[in-house]
C-alpha positions as CSV (number, residue, x, y, z in Angstrom):
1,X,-5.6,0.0,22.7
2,X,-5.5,3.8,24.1
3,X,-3.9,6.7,22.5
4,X,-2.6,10.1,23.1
5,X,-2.9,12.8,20.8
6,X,-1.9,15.5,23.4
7,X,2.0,14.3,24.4
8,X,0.5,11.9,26.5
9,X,-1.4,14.3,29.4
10,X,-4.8,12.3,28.2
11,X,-5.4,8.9,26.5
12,X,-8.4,7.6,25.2
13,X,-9.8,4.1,23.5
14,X,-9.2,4.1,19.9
15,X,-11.9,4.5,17.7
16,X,-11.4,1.9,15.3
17,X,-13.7,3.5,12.5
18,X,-11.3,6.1,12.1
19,X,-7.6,4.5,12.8
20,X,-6.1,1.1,12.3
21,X,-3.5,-0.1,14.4
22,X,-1.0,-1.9,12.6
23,X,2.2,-4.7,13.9
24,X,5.4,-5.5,12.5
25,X,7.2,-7.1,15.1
26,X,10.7,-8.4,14.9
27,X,13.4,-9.7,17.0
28,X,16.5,-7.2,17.4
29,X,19.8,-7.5,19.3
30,X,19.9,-4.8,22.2
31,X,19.9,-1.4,20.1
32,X,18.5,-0.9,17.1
33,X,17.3,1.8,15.1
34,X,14.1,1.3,13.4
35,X,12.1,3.3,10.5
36,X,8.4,2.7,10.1
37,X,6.4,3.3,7.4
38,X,2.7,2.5,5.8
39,X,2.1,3.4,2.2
40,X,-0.7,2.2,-0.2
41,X,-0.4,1.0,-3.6
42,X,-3.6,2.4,-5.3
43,X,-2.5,1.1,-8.9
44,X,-1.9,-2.6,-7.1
45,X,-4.8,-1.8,-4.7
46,X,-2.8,-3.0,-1.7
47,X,-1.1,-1.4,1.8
48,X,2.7,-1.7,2.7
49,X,3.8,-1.7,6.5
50,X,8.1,-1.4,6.2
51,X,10.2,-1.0,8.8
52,X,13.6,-0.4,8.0
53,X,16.6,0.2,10.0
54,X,19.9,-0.9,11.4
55,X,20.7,-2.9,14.7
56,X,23.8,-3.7,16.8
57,X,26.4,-5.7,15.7
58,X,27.9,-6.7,18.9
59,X,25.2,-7.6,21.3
60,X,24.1,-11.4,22.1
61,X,21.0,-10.4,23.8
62,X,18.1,-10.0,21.6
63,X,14.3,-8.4,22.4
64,X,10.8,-8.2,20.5
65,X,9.7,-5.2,19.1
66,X,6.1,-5.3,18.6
67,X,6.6,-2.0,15.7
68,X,3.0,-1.0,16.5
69,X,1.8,2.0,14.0
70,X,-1.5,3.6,14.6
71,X,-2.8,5.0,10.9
72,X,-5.9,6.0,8.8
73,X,-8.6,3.4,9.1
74,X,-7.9,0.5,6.4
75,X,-11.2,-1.3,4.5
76,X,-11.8,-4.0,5.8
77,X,-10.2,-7.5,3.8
78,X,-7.7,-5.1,2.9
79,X,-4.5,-6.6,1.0
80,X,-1.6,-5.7,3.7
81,X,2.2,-7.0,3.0
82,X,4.6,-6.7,5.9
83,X,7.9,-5.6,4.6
84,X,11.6,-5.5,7.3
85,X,14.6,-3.9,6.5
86,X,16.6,-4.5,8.9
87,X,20.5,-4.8,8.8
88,X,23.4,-4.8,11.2
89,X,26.1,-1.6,11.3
């Protein structure tokens, strides 16, 4: 993976013993408005990836959205529970 930190004018490799990148992907109809957010549970010891959100209602097509998040590096063997949210209008 590359990122941009700069609006995109430069992208560089991800340096992975800073950041973790992070997936939640999920199949939507055509629109869809979608929330993401990582929290961590230090009483439970365990990380949260949510996405959250509404979708169309009247479309047929559907497409994949791969919900990629780029955070603070996560331990390795980390506890992580995927969480969606997601509801028509």
């Amino acid at each position: 993976f590359e990122v941009s930190f700069n609006g995109g004018a430069t992208r560089g490799s991800v340096d992975y013993s800073t950041y973790s990148i992070l997936s939640n992907g999920i199949n939507v109809p055509c629109e869809a408005s979608i929330n993401r957010s990582v929290t961590y549970n230090s009483t439970l010891d365990f990380y949260t990836y949510e996405i959250s959100g509404e979708t169309c209602n009247g479309c047929s097509t559907e497409r994949y959205l791969e919900n990629y998040v780029l955070v603070s590096a996560i331990p390795n063997g980390a506890q992580i529970v995927f969480e969606q949210n997601v509801n028509p209008k």
